[in-house]
N, C-alpha and C positions, 0 to 999 in steps of 0.2 A: 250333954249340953246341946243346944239348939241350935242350927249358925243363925241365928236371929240374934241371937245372945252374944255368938261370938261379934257379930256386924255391930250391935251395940257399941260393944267393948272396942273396937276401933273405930269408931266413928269418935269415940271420947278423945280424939288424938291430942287436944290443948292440955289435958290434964297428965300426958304422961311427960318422963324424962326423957333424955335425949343416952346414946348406948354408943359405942362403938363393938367390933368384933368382940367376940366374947376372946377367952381368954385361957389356955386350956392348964390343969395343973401344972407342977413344979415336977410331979412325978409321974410322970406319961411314961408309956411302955415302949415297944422299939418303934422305929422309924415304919410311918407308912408312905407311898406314894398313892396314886390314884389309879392305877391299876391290881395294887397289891390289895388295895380297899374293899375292888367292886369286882374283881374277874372273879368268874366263878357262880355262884348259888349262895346266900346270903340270907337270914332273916333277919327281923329286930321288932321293936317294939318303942313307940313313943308316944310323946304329947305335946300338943300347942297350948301354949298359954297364955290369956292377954292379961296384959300387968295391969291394970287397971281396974279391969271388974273382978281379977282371978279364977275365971272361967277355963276350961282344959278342955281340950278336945283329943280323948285319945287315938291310936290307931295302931295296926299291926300292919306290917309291909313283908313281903318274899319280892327279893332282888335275884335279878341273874346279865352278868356282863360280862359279852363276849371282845376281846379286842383282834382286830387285824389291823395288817398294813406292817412295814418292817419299824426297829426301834426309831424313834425321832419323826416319823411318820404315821404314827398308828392311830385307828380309831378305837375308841371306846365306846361300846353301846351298851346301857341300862336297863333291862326292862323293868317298871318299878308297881308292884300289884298293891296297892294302899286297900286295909277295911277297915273303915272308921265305928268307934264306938257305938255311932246312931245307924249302925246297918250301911251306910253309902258305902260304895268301893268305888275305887277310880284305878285304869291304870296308866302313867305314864312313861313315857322311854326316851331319856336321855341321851343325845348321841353327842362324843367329848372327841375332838380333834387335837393332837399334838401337835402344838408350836414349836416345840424347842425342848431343852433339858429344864424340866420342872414347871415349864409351860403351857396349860391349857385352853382352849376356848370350847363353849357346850352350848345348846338348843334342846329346850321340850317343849312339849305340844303348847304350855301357859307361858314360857319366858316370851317376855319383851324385848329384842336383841340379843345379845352374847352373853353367855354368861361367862367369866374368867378364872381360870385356879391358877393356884400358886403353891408347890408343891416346894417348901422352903424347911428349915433345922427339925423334919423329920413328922413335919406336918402338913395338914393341907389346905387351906384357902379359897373359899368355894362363892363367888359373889354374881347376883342376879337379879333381875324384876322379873315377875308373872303375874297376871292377873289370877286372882282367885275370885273363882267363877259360884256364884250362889245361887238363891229362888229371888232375891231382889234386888238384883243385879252383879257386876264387877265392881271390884277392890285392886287396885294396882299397890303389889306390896314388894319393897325391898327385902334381899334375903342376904345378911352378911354370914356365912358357914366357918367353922373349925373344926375338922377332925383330926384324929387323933388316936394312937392305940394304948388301952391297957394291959398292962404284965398279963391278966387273964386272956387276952386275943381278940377281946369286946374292942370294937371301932365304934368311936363316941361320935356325934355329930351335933354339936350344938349352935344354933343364930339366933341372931337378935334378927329380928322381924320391926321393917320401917314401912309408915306409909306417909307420904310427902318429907321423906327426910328424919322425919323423929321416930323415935322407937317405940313402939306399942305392943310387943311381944317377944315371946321367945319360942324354940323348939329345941327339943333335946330328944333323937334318934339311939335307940342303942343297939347296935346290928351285932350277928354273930354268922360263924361257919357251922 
């Protein structure tokens, strides 16, 4: 898919529905936090979708996050290597400060402000704006996240993707050790 194609498909933003966080199954695997997620070397495999034209954009990612700082103080830093199906690659690096127990705030290179987690009944709660940056211009797009682990150790990561409020997309991450 082109990001011409994908720009299309959200420019259509009157024609889609409206979403809240997704929603994760009934039968999810043990509890993760957000360092259990990310510390460490990680890869996965996903795709962006716009609901509207049903265009996808896939990609393959290699994660590696280190944290310091002692419990209730610690940083979290991501470095996140994206290759997208159409040859681009991007990398960018999340850095996640603890607020409290099950409390995070986070910054990467494309957020707009803070991004907020919420590490709550053994899931996790990932919410942020970034611009996504293309060849004819910026897109300011909402990202509502859930993750989550399965019985097999796969950390699921799935959002609904908003741009002015309505929901125009989705992503679904499937990382592993």
């Amino acid at each position: 898919m082109q990001r011409r194609t994908l720009l299309l498909g959200l420019a259509a933003l009157p024609l889609a529905g409206c979403a809240d966080t997704p929603a994760p199954p009934a039968d999810t695997g043990p509890p993760i936090t957000l360092v259990s997620a990310f510390q460490g070397r990680t890869s996965g495999r996903g795709h962006f979708r716009v609901w509207v034209t049903g265009d996808e954009r896939r990609f393959t990612a290699r994660l590696n996050g280190t944290v310091k700082g002692p419990e209730g103080a610690r940083t979290l830093t991501v470095v996140e290597d994206f290759l997208y199906d159409d040859g681009q690659q991007d990398r960018l690096t999340w850095v996640f400060r603890e607020q409290g127990p099950g409390r995070w705030t986070g910054r990467r290179e494309d957020t707009v402000g803070e991004a907020t987690v919420v590490e709550e009944d053994g899931l996790i709660r990932l919410s942020y704006t970034a611009d996504f940056r293309s060849p004819s211009g910026v897109n300011r797009l909402g990202f509502e996240d859930i993750l989550y682990a399965r019985s097999d150790g796969t950390t699921v990561n799935d959002a609904v993707v908003t741009r002015a409020g309505i929901a125009v997309a989705s992503v679904r991450f499937l990382i592993r050790r």
